[in-house]
C-alpha positions in Angstrom: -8.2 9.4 33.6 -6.5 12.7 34.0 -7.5 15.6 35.8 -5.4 19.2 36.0 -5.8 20.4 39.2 -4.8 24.6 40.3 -5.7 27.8 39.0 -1.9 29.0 38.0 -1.8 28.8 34.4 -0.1 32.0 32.9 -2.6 32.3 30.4 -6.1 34.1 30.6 -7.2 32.3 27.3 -9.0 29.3 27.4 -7.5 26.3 25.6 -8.8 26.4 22.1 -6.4 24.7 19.8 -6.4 21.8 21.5 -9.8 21.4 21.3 -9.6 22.1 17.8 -6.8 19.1 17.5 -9.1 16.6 19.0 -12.3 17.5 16.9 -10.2 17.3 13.8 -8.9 13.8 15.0 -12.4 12.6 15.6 -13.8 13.9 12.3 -11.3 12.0 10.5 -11.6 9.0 12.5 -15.4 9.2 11.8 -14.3 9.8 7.9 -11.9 6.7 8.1 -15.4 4.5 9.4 -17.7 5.9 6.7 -15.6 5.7 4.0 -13.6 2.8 4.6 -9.9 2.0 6.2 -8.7 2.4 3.0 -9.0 5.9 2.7 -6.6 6.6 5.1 -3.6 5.4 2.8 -3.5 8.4 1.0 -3.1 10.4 4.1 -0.8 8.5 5.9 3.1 8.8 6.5 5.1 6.8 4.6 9.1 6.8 4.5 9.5 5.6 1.1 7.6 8.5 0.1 8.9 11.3 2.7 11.4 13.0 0.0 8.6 13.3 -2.5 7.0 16.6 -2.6 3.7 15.3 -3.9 3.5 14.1 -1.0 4.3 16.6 1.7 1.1 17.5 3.1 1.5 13.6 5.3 3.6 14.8 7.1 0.5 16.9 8.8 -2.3 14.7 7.6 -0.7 11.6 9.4 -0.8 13.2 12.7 -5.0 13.3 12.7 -5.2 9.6 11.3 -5.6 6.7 13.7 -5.7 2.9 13.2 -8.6 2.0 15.5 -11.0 3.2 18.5 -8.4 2.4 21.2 -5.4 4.6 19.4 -7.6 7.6 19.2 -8.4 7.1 22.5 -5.2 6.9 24.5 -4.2 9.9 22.2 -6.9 12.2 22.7 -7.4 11.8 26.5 -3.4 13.0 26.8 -4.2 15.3 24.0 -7.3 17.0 26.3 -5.2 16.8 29.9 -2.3 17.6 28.7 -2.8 19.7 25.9 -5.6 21.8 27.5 -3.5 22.5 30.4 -0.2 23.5 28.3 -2.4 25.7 26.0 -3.5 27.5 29.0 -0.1 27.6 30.3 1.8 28.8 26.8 -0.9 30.2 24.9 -2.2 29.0 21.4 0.9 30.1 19.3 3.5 28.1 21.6 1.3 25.2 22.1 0.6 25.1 18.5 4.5 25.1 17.5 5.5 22.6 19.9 2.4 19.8 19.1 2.8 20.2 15.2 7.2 20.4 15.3 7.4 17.5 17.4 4.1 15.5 15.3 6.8 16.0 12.4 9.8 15.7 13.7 8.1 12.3 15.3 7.8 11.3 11.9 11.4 11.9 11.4 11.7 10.0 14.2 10.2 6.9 12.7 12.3 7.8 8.8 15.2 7.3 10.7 14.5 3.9 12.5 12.0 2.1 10.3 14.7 -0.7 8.7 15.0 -0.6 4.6 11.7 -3.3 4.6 10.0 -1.4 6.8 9.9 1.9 4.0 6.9 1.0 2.7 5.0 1.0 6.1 2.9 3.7 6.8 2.8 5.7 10.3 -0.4 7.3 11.3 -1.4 9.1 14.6 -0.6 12.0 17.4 1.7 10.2 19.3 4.9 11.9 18.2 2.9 15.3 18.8 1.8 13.8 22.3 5.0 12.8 23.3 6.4 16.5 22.7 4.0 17.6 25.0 4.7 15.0 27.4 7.9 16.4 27.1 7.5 19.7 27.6 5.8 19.3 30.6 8.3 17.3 32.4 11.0 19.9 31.7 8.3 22.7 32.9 6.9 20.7 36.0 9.2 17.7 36.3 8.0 16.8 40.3 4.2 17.5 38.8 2.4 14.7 41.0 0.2 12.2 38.5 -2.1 9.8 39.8 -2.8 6.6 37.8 -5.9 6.0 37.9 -6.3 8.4 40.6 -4.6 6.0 42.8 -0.8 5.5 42.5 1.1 9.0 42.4 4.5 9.5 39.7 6.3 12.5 39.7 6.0 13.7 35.9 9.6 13.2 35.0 9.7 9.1 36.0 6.3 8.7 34.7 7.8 10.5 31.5 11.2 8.1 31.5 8.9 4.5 32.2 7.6 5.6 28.5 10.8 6.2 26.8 12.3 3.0 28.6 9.1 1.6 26.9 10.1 2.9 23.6 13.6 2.1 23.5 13.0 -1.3 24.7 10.3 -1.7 21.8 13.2 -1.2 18.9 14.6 -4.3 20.2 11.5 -6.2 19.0 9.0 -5.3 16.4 5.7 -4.5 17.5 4.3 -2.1 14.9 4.4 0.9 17.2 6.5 3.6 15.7 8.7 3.6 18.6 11.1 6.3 17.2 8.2 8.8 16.6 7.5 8.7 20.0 11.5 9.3 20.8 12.0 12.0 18.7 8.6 13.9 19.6 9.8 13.6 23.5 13.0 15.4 22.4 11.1 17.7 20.7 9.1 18.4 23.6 11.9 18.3 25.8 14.0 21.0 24.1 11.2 23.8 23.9 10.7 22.9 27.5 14.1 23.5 28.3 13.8 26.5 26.0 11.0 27.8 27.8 11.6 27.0 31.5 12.7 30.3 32.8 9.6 31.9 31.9 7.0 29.2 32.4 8.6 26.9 34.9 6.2 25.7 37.6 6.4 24.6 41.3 5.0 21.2 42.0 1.6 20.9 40.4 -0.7 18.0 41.2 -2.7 16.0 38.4 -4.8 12.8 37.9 -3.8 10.3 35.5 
């Protein structure tokens, strides 16, 4: 579980887009359940197809699609920490950039590495677009205390580099996670954090994870 803690967000806004993020993701997971898993197909990111302008609009619709319960999950509870707390921190139009750049960049991430048989695969999910904000965040408030469980605290930036060893260790063997999403949405993140930094950088910040 995560839990911000402090009152020093730059921002006077509450989060909002975020919020909005989430409820989208839920509505289509709920669509995905009524409808069938099927429906999802036509939404989801697929290499083969990445080139194809028909086909454009997956590179948004994937990012709100999820494969089951557990994915949405893991997803949306970064998505609400995470995301609520860099909304308040950036504001809506900075948050907004970064989440959706590094949700399709991730997929670029995942063009790039799927193998040849692998084209016809389809990626689906936020976690490109949660990794950027991971990323961000460890470039704003890299010694940002986070508790696991509220028990064991990381500083942000290892607890950001034991999932990117994670990762890279994953292309070794396939394990149908889309392990180059989830690179190239850090990298994302990382780079508008580095961008950003001299206005927005933070002291060390506590958090519950």
């Amino acid at each position: 579980m995560y839990k911000i803690r402090g009152n020093n967000e730059r921002s006077t806004n509450g989060p909002k887009w975020s919020l909005i993020f989430i409820g989208l993701s839920i509505i289509t997971f709920l669509i995905q359940l009524i409808v069938g898993p099927e429906i999802w197909i036509y939404f989801a990111f697929f290499p083969k197809d990445a080139m194809n302008p028909l086909w454009a609009f997956r590179w948004i619709t994937s990012m709100f699609l999820h494969a089951n319960f557990d994915h949405l999950f893991s997803n949306m509870i970064a998505l609400f920490f995470f995301g609520t707390f860099l909304e308040r921190l950036l504001g809506k139009y900075r948050f907004i950039t970064i989440y959706l750049s590094a949700g399709i960049i991730g997929s670029i991430g995942y063009l790039i590495t799927a193998s040849i048989s692998a084209n016809n695969i389809p990626a689906i999910g936020a976690s490109g677009a949660v990794y950027g904000l991971l990323g961000t965040l460890t470039v704003l408030a890299p010694f940002m205390s986070v508790y696991i469980w509220g028990i064991l605290p990381v500083p942000m930036i290892v607890l950001a580099g034991i999932y990117a060893v994670v990762d890279i260790t994953g292309f070794a063997q396939p394990d149908g996670i889309a392990h180059g999403a989830h690179i190239a949405g850090m990298l994302v993140g990382i780079a508008f954090g580095l961008y950003l930094k001299p206005f927005f950088g933070l002291q060390k910040r506590r958090t519950t994870f």
